[in-house]
Backbone as a printed PyTorch tensor [residue, N CA C, xyz], in Angstrom:
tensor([[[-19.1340,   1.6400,  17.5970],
         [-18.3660,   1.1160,  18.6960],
         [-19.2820,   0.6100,  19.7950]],

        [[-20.3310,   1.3230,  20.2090],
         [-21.1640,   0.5580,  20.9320],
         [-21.7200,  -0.8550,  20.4020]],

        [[-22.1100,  -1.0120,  19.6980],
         [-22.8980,  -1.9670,  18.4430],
         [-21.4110,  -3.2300,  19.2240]],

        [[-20.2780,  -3.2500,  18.7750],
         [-19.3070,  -4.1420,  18.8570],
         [-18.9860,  -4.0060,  20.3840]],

        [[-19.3030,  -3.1930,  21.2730],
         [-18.9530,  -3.1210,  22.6030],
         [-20.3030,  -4.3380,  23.2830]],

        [[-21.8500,  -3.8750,  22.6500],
         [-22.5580,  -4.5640,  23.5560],
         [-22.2520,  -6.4410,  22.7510]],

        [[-22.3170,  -6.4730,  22.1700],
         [-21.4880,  -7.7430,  21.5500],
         [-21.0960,  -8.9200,  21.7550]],

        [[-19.6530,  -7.8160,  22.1580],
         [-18.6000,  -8.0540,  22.6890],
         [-19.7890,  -8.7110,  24.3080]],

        [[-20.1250,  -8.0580,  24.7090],
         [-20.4000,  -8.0540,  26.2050],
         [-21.6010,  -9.6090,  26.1330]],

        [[-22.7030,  -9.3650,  25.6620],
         [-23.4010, -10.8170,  25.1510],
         [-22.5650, -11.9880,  25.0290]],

        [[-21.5120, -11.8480,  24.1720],
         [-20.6190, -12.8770,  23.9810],
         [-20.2520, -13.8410,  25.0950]],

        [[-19.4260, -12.6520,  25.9100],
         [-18.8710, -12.9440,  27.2680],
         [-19.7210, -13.0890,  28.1330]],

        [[-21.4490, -12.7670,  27.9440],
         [-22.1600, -13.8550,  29.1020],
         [-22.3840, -14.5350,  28.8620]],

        [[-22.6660, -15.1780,  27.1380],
         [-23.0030, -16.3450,  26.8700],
         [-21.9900, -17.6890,  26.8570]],

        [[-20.8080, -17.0060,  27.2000],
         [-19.9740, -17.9040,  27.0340],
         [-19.5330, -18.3190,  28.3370]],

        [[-18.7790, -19.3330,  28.9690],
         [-17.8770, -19.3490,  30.1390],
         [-16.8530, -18.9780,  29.9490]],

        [[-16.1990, -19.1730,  28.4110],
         [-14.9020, -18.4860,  28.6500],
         [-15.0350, -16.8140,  28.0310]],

        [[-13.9740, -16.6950,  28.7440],
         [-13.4920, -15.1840,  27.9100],
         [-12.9940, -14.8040,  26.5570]],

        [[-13.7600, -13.5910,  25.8070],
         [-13.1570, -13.9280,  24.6540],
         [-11.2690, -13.7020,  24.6410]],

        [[-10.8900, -14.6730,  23.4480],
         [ -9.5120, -14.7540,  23.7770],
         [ -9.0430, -13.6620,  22.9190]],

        [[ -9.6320, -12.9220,  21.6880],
         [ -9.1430, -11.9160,  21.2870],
         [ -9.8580, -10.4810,  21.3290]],

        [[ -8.5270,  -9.3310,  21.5130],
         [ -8.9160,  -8.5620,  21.9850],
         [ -9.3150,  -7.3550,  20.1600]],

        [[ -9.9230,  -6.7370,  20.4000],
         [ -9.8980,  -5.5630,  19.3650],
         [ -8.4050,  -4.5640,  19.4360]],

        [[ -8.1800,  -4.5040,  18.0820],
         [ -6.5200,  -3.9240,  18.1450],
         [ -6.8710,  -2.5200,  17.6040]],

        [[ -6.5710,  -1.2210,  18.4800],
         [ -6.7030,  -0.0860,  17.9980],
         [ -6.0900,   0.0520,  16.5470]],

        [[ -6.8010,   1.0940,  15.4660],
         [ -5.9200,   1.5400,  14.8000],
         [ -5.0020,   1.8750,  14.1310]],

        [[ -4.2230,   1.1530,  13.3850],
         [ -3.1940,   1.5560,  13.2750],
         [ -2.5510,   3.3710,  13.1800]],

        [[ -1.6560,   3.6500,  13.9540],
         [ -1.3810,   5.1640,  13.6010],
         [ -0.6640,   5.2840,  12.1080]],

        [[ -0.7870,   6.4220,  11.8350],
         [ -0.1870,   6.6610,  10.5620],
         [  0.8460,   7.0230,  10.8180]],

        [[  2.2850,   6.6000,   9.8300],
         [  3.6310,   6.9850,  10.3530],
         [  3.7340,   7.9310,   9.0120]],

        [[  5.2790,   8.0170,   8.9470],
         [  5.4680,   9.3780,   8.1610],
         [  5.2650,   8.3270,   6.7000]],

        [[  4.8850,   9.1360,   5.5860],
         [  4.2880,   8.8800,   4.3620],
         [  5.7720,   9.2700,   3.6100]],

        [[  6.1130,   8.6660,   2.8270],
         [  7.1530,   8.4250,   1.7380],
         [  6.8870,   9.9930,   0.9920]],

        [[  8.1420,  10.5640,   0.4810],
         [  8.0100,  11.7410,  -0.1420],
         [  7.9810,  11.3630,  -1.8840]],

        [[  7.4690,  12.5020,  -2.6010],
         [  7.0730,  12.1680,  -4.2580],
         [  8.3350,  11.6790,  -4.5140]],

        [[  9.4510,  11.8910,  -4.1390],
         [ 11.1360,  11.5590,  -4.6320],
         [ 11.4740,  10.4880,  -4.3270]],

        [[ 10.9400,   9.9940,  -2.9530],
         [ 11.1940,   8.5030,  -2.8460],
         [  9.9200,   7.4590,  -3.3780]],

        [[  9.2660,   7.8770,  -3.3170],
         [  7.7200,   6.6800,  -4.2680],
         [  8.9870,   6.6570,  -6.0530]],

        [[  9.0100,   8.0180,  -6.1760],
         [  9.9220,   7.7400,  -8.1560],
         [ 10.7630,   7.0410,  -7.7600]],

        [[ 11.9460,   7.3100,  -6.9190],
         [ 12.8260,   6.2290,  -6.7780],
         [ 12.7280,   5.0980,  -7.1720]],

        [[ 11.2560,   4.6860,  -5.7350],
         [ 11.1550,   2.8100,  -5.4190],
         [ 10.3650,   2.4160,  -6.6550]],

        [[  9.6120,   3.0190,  -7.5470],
         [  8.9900,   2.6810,  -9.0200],
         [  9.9530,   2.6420, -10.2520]],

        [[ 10.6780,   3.5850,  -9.8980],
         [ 11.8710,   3.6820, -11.4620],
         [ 12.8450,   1.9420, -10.9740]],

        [[ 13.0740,   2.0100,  -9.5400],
         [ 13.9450,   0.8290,  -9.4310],
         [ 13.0810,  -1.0070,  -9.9260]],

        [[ 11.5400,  -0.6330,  -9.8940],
         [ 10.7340,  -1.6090, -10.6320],
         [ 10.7580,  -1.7800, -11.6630]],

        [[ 10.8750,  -0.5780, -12.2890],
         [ 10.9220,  -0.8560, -13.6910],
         [ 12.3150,  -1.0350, -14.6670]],

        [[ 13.2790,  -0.5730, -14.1110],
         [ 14.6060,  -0.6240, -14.6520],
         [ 15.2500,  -1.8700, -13.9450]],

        [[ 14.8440,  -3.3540, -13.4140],
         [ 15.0450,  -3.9800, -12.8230],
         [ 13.8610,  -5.1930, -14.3240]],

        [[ 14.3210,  -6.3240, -13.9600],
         [ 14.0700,  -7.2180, -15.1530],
         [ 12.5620,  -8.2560, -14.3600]],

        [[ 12.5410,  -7.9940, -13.3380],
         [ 10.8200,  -8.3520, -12.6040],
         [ 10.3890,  -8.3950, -12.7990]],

        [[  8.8580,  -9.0460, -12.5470],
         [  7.9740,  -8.8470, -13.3130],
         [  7.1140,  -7.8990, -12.6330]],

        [[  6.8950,  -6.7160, -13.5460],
         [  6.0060,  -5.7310, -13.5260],
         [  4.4840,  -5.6700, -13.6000]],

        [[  3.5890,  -6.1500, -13.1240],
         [  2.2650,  -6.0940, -13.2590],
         [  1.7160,  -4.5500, -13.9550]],

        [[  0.9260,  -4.6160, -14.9900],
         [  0.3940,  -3.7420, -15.6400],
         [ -0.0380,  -2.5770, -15.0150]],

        [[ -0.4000,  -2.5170, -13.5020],
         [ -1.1650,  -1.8480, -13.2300],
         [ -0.7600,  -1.1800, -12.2400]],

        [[  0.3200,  -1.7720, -11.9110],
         [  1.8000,  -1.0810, -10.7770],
         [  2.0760,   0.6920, -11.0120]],

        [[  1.9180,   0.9810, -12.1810],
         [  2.4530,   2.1820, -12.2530],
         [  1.5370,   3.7840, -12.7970]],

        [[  0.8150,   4.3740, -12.3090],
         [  0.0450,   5.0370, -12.3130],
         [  0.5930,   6.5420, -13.2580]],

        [[ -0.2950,   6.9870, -13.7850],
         [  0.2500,   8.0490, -14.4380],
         [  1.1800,   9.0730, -13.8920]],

        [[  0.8690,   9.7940, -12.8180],
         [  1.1800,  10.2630, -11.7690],
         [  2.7710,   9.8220, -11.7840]],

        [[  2.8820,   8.7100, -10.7840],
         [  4.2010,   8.3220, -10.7130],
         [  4.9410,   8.0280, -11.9580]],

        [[  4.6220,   7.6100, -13.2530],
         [  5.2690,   7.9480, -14.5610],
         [  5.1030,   9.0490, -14.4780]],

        [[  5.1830,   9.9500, -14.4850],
         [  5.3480,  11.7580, -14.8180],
         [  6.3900,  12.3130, -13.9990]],

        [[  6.3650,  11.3300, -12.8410],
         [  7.2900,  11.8060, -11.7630],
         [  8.5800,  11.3950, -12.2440]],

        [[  8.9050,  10.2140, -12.4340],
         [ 10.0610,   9.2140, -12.6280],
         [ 10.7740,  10.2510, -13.7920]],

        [[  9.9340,  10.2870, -14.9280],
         [ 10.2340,  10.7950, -15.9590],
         [ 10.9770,  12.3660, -16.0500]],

        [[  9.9610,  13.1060, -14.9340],
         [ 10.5480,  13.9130, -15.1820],
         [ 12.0460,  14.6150, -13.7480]],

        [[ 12.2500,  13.2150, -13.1200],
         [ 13.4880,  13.3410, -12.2020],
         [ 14.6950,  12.6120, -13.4980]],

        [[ 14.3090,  12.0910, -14.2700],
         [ 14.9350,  11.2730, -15.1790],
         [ 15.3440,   9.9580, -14.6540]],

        [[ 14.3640,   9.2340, -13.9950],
         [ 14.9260,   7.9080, -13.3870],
         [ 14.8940,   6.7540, -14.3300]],

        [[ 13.7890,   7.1180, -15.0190],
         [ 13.7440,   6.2910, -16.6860],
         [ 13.4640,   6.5630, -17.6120]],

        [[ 13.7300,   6.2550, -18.8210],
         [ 13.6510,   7.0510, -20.1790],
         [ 12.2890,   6.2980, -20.6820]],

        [[ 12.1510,   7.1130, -21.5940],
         [ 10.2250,   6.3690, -22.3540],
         [ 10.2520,   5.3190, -22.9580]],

        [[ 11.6980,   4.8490, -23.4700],
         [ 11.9380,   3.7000, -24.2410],
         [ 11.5450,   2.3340, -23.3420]],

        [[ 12.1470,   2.4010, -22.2000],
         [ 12.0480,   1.7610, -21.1480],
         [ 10.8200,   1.2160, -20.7280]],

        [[  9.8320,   2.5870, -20.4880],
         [  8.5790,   2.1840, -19.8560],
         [  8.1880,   1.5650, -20.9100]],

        [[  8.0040,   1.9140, -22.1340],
         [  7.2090,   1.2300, -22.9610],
         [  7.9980,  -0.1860, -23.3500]],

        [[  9.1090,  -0.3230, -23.0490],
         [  9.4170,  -1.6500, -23.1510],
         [  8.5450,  -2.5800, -21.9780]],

        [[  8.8430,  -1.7100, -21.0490],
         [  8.4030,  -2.5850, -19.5190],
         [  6.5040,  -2.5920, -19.4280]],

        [[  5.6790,  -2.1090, -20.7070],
         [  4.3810,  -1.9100, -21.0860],
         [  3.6620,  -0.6800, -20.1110]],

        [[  4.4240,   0.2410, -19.5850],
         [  3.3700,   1.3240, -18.8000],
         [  3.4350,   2.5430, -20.1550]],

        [[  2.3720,   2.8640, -19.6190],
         [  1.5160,   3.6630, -20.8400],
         [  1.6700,   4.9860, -20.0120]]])
C-alpha cells in the first residue's frame, strides 16, 4: 500500500491534473450460499437443456445434488459430468 500510495503521489506531481480514478476498497464479503442452495442452483443446470460446460460441475457438488436427490446418475451422465 505504500508502494501504490507513493505512486499515486508522483503521479499527481507529475501531472497538472488530478488523477481521475480513485482506488476502490475491497470488496466485503456478503453471506456465502449454503451446500443446499449451491445443489439446488447446479441440479437446476443440469436438469435444464443448456449448455453445460464440462467443467461446471465439481465432484463435491455432484455428491451433493445426488445425494439431496436433485438428479439421478442417468442424467448427469447424459448431461457428461463424471
Amino acid at each position: 500500500m505504500e508502494r501504490a500510495a507513493k505512486r499515486d503521489a508522483q503521479i499527481g506531481a507529475t501531472s497538472p491534473k488530478a488523477p481521475t480514478g480513485k482506488r476502490q476498497p475491497k470488496r466485503t464479503e456478503g453471506t456465502r450460499p449454503s451446500a443446499d442452495e449451491l445443489a439446488a442452483f447446479y441440479a437446476d443446470m443440469v436438469n435444464s437443456e443448456k449448455f453445460l460446460p464440462a467443467s461446471t460441475i465439481s465432484n463435491t457438488i455432484r455428491d451433493a445434488m445426488l445425494s439431496r436427490g436433485l438428479v439421478t446418475p442417468e442424467r448427469l451422465r447424459a448431461r457428461g459430468v463424471r
